[in-house]
N, C-alpha and C positions, 0 to 999 in steps of 0.2 A: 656794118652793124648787122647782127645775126637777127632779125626778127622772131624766131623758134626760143631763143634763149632769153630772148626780154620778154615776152609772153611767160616763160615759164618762172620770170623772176620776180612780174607781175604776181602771179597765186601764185608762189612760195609768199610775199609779202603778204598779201592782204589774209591768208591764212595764217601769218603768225601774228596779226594783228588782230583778228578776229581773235584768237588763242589767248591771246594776252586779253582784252577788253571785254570778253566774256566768259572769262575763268569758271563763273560762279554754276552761270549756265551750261556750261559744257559739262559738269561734275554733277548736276543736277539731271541731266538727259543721260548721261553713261551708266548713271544709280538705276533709273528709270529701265530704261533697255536690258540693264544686269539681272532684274526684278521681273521685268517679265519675260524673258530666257531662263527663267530658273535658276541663275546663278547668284553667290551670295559675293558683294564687295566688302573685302576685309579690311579696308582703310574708306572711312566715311567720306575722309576730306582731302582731296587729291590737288588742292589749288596753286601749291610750289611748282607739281610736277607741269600744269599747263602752263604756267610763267616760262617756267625754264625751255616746253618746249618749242613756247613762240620767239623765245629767244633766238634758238635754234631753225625756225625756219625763217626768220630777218636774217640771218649770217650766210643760210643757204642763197637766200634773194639776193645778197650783194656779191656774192661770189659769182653767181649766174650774170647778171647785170656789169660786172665787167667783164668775165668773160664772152658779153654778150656784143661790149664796146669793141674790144681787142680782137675778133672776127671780122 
């Protein structure tokens, strides 16, 4: 077992979990940051796109995590 690769499959997960379970607030802090950088966000409501991309980093964690078994 690779320890480097379960650690990194560790945060890929708990980052797509966070992503997933505070959609709301992550869309709320990027608004926030865009406003005071002087940029303008042209889609208010962004909450599919961090659904989908905690989706994407659980699939990146399971693919780590065996790759991390099979080492």
């Amino acid at each position: 077992m690779d320890i480097l690769y379960f650690i990194r499959s560790i945060i890929f997960l708990v980052g797509g979990l966070v992503t997933i379970i505070f959609r709301k607030e992550l869309n709320n802090f990027k608004n926030r940051l865009l406003i005071r950088f002087g940029f303008k966000s042209k889609v208010k409501n962004e909450i599919k796109g961090y659904y989908q991309l905690g989706i994407v980093f659980i699939i990146i964690s399971v693919i780590l995590f065996i790759v991390s078994i099979t080492l």
